[in-house]
N, C-alpha and C positions, 0 to 999 in steps of 0.2 A: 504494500500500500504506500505510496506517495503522496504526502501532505505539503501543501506549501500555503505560505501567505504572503500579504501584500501591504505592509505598515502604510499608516494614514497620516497624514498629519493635520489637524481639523484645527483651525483658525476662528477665534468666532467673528471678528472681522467678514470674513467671505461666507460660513454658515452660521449663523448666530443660534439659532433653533436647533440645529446637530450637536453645535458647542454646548449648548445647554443641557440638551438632554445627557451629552457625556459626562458634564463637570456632577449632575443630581445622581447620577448613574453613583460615580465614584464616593462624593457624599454618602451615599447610600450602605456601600456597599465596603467600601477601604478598597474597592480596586480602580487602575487607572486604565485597563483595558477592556477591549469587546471586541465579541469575535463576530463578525459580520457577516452575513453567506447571501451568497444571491436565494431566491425565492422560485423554486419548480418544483415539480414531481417526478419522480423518476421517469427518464426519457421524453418529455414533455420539455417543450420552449419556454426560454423563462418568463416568468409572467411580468405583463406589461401595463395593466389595466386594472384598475379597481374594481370591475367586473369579472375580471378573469381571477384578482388572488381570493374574493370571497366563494367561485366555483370553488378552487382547489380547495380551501380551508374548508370548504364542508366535506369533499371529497377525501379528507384526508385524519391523520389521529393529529395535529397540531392543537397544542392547548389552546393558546389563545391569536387575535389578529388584534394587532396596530394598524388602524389606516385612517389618516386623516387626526382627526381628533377623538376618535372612538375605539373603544377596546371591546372585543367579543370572544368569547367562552367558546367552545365548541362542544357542544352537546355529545356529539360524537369522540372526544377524547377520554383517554384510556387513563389519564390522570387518575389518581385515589382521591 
């Protein structure tokens, strides 16, 4: 298996709303990192559309979706 990543450097200057959500992340939590991943389903294109990642989040075990200003449970996850 080959794992690789891609270090970010996030500015709040250029993202403010990224920078934010990093800096409450690490508040939170005592870490300074996050691991990122693009958003598909096995052999599926990645998704593009806010239409398209609420198909796959139902279609899928993912606990929860971030999108926009809304957070959603999935009914369908295998969470305890």
């Amino acid at each position: 298996m080959h794992i690789s990543g891609l270090p970010q450097i996030i500015r709040r200057e250029i993202n403010p709303e990224y920078y934010d959500i990093l800096t409450e992340y690490n508040r939170l939590t005592g870490l300074s990192i996050l691991v990122n991943t693009s958003f598909n389903m096995h052999e599926e294109p990645i998704i593009r559309t806010a239409a398209e990642a609420v198909a796959a989040f139902f279609e899928s075990h993912i606990d929860s979706l971030a999108l926009g200003p809304f957070l959603a449970d999935n009914p369908n996850s295998t969470r305890a």
